[in-house]
Backbone atoms as SQL, in Angstrom:
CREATE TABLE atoms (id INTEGER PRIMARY KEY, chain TEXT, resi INTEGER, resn TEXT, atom TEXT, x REAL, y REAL, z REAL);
INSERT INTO atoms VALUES
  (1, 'A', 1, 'UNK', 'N', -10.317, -0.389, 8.413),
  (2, 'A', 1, 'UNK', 'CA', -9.690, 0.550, 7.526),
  (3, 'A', 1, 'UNK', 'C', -9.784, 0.039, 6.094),
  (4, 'A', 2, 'UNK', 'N', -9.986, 0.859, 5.310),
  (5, 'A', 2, 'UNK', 'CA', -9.688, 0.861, 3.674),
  (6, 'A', 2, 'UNK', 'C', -8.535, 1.143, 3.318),
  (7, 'A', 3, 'UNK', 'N', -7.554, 0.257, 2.095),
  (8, 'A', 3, 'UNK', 'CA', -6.756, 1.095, 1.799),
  (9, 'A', 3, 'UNK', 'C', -6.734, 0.716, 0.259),
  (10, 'A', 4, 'UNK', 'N', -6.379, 2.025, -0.489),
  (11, 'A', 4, 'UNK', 'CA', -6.041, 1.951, -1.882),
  (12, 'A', 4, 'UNK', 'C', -4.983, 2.040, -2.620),
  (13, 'A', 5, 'UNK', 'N', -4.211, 2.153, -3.287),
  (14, 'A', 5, 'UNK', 'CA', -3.222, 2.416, -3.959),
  (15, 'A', 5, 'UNK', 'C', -3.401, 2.937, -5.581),
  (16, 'A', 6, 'UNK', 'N', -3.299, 4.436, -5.840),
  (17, 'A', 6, 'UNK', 'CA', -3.274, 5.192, -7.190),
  (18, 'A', 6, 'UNK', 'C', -2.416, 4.385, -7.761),
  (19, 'A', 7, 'UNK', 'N', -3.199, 3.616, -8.820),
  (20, 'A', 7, 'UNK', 'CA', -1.782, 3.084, -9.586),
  (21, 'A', 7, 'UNK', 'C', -1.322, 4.043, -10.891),
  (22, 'A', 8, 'UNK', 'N', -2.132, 4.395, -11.110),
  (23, 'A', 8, 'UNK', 'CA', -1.851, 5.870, -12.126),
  (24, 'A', 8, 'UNK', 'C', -0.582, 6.985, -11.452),
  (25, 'A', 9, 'UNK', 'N', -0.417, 7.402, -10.384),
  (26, 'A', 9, 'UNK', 'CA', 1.101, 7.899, -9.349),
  (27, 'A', 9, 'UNK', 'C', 1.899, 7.052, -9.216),
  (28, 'A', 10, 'UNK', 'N', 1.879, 5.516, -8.590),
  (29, 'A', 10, 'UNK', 'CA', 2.761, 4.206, -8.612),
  (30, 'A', 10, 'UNK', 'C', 3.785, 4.677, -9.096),
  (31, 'A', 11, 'UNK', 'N', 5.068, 4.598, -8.825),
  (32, 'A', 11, 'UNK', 'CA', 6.169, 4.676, -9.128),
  (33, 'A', 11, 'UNK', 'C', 7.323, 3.575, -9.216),
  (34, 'A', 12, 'UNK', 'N', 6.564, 2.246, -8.012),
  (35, 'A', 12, 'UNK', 'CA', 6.785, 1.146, -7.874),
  (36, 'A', 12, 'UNK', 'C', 8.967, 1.865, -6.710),
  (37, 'A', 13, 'UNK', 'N', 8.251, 2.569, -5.783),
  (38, 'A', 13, 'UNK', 'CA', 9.455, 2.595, -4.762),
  (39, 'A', 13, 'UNK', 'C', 9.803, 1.619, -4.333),
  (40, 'A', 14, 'UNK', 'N', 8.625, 0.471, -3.911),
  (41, 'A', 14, 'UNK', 'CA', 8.212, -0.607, -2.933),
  (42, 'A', 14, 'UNK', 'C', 8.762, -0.260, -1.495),
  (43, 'A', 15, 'UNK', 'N', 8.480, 1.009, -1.228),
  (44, 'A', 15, 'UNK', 'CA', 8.531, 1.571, 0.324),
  (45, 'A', 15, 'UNK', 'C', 7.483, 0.657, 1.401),
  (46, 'A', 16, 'UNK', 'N', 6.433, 0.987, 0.260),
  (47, 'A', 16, 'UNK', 'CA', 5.364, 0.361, 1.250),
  (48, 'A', 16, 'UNK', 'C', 5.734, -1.085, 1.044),
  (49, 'A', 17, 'UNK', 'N', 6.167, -1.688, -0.012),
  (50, 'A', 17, 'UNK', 'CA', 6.221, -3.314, 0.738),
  (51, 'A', 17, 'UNK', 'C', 7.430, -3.660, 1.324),
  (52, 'A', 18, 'UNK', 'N', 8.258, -2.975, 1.595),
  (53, 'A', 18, 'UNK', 'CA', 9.140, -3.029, 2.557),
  (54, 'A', 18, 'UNK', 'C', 8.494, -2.592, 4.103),
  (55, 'A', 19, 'UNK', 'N', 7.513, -1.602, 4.078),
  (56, 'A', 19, 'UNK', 'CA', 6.867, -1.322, 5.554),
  (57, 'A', 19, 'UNK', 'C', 6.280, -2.232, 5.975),
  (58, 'A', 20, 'UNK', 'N', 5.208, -2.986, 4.800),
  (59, 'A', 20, 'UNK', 'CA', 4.010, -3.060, 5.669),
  (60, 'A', 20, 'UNK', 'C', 4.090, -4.589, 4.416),
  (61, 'A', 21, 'UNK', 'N', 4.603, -5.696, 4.781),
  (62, 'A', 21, 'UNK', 'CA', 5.050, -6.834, 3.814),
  (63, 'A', 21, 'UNK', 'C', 3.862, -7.947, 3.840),
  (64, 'A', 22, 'UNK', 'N', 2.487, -7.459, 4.834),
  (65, 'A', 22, 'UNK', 'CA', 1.509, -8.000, 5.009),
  (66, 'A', 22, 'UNK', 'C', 0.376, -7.896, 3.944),
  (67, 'A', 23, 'UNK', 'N', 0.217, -6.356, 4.102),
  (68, 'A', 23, 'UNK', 'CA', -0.290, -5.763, 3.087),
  (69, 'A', 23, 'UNK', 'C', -0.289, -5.623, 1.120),
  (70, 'A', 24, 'UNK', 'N', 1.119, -5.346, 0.995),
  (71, 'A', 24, 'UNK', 'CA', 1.377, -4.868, 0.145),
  (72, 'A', 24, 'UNK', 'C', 2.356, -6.217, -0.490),
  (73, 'A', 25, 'UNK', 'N', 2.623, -5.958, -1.960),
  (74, 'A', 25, 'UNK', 'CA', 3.211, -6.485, -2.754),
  (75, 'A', 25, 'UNK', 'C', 3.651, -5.826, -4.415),
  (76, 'A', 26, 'UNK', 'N', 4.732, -6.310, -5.031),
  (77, 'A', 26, 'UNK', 'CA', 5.043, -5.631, -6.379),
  (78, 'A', 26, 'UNK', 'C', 4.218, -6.493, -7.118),
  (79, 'A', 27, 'UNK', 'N', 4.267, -6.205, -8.389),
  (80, 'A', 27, 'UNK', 'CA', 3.428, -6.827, -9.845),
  (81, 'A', 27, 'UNK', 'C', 4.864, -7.119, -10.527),
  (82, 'A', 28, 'UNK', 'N', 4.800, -7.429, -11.516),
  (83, 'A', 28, 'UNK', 'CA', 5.608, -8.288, -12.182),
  (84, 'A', 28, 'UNK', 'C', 6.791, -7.037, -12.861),
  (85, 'A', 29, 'UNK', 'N', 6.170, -5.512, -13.108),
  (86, 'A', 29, 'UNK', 'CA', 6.484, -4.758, -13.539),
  (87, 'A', 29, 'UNK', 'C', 7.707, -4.113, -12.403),
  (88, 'A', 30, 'UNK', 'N', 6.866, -4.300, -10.858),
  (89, 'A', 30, 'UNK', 'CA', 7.496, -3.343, -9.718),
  (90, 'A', 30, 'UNK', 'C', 6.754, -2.825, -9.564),
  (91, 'A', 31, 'UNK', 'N', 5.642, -2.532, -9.699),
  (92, 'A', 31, 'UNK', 'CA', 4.704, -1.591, -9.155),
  (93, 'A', 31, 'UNK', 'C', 3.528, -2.099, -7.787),
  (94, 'A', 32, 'UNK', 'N', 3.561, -1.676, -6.945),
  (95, 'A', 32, 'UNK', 'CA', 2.749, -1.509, -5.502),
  (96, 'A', 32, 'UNK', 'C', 1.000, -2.209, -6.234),
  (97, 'A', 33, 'UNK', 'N', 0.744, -3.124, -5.622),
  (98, 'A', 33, 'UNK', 'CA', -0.509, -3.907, -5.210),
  (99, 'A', 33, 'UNK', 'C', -0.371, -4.166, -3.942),
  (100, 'A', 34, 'UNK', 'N', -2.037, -4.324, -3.940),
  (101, 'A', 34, 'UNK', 'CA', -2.905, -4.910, -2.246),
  (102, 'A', 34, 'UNK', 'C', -2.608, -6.982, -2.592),
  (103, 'A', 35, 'UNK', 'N', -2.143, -7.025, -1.402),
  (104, 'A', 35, 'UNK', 'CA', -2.237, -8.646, -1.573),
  (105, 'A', 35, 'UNK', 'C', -3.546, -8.936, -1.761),
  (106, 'A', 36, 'UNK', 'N', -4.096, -9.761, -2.196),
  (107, 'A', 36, 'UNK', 'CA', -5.708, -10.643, -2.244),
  (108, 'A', 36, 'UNK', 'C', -5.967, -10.209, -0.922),
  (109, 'A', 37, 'UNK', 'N', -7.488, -9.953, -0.724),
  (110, 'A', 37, 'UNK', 'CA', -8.167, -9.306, 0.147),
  (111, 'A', 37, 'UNK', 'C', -8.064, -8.055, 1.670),
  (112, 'A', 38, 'UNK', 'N', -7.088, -7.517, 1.227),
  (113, 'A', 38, 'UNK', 'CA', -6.538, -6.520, 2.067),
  (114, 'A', 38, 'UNK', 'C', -7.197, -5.317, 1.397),
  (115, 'A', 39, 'UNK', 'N', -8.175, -5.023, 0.940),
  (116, 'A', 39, 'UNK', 'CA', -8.409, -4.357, 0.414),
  (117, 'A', 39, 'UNK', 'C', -9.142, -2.933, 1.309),
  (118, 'A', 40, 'UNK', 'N', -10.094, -4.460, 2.392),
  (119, 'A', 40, 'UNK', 'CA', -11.010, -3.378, 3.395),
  (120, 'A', 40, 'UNK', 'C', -10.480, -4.038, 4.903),
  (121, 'A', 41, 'UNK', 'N', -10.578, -3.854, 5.733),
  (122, 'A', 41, 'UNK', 'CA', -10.651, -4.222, 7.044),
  (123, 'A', 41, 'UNK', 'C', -9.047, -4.614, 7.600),
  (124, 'A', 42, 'UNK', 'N', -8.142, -3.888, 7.117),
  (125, 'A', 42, 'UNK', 'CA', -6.979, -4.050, 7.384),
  (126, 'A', 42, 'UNK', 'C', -6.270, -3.811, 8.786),
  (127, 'A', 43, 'UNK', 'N', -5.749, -4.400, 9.254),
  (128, 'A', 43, 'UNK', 'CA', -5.309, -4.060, 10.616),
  (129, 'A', 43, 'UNK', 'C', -4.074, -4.158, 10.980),
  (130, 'A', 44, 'UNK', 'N', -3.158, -3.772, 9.910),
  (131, 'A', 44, 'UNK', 'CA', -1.471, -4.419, 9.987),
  (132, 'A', 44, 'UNK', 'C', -1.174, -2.658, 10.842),
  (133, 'A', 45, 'UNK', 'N', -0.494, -2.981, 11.880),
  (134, 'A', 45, 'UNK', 'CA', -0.392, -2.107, 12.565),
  (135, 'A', 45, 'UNK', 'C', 0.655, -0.775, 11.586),
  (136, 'A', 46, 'UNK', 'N', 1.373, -1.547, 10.434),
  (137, 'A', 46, 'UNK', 'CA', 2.582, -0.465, 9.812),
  (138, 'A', 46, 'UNK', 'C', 1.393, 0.079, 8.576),
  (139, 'A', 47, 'UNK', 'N', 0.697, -0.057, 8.404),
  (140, 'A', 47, 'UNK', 'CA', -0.116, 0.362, 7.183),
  (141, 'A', 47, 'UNK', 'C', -0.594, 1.974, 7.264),
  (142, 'A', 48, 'UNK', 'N', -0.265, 2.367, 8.221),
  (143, 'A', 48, 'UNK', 'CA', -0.234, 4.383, 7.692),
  (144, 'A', 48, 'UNK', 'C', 0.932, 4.572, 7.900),
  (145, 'A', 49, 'UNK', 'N', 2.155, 4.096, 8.615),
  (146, 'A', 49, 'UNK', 'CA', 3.400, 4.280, 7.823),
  (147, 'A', 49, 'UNK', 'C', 3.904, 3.854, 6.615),
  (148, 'A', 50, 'UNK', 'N', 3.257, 2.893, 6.017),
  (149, 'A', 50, 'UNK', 'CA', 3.668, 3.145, 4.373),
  (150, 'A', 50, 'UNK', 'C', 3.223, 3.811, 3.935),
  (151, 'A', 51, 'UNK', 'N', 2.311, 4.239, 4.263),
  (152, 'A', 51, 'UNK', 'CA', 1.353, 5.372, 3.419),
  (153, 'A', 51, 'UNK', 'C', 2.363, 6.602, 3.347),
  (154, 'A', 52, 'UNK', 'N', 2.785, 6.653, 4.542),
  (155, 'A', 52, 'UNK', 'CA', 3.061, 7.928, 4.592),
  (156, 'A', 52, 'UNK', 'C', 4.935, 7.735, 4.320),
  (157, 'A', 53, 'UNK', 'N', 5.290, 6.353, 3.997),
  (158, 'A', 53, 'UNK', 'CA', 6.973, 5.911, 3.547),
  (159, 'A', 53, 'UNK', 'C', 6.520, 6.676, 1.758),
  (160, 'A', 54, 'UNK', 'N', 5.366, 6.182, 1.326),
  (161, 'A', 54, 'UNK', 'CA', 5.447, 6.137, 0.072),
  (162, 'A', 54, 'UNK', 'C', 5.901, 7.712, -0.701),
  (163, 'A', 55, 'UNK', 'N', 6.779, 7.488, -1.530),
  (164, 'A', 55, 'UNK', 'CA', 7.271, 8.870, -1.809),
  (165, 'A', 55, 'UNK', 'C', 6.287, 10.023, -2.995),
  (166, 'A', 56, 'UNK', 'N', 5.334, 9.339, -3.291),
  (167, 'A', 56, 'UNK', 'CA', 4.268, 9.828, -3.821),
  (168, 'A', 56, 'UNK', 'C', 3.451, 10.241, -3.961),
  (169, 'A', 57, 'UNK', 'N', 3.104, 9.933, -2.445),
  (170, 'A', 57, 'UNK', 'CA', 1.341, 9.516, -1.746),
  (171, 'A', 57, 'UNK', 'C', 0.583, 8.451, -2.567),
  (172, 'A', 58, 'UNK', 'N', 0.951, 7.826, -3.259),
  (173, 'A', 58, 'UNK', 'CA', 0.034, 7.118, -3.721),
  (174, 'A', 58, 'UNK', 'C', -1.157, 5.722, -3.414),
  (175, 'A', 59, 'UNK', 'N', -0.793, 5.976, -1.610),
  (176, 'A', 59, 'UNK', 'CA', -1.582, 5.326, -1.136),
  (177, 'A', 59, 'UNK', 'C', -2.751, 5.868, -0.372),
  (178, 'A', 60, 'UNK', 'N', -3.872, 5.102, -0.299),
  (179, 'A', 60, 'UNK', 'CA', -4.838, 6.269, 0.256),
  (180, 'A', 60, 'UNK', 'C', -5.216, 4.992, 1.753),
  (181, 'A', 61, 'UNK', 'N', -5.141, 5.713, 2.992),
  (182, 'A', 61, 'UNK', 'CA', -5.803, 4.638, 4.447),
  (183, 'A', 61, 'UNK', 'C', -7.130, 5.609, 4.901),
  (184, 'A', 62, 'UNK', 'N', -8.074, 5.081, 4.363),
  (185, 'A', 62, 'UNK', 'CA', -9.424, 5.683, 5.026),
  (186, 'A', 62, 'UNK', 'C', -10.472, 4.673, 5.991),
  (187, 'A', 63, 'UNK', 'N', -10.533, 5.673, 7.368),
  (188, 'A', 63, 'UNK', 'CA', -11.375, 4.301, 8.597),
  (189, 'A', 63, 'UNK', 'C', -12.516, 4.326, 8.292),
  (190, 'A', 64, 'UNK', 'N', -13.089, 3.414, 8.329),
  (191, 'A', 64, 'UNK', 'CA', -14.422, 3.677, 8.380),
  (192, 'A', 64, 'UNK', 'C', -15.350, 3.188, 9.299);
């Protein structure tokens, strides 16, 4: 899986790093980043429920 995060929508909820604490992380601001290399091949089993926690959509999970 791929996953992205619109940081241009970011709202910095930190839904998703409360879901998925593997994946995801805040920036210094509060706003939603990919930890270092989670970028492609992700396999954290909660990672389309943050997607879909996030109150924005601003995450995108595409398989490939």
């Amino acid at each position: 899986m791929r996953v992205s995060i619109d940081t241009d929508v970011c709202i910095g909820a930190g839904q998703c790093v409360l879901t998925a604490p593997g994946v995801f992380t805040q920036d210094d601001d509060g706003f939603s980043e990919l930890l270092p290399g989670r970028q492609e091949g992700v396999e954290d089993p909660m990672l389309r429920e943050a997607a879909r926690a996030c109150p924005v959509q601003a995450i995108t999970v595409e398989t490939e």
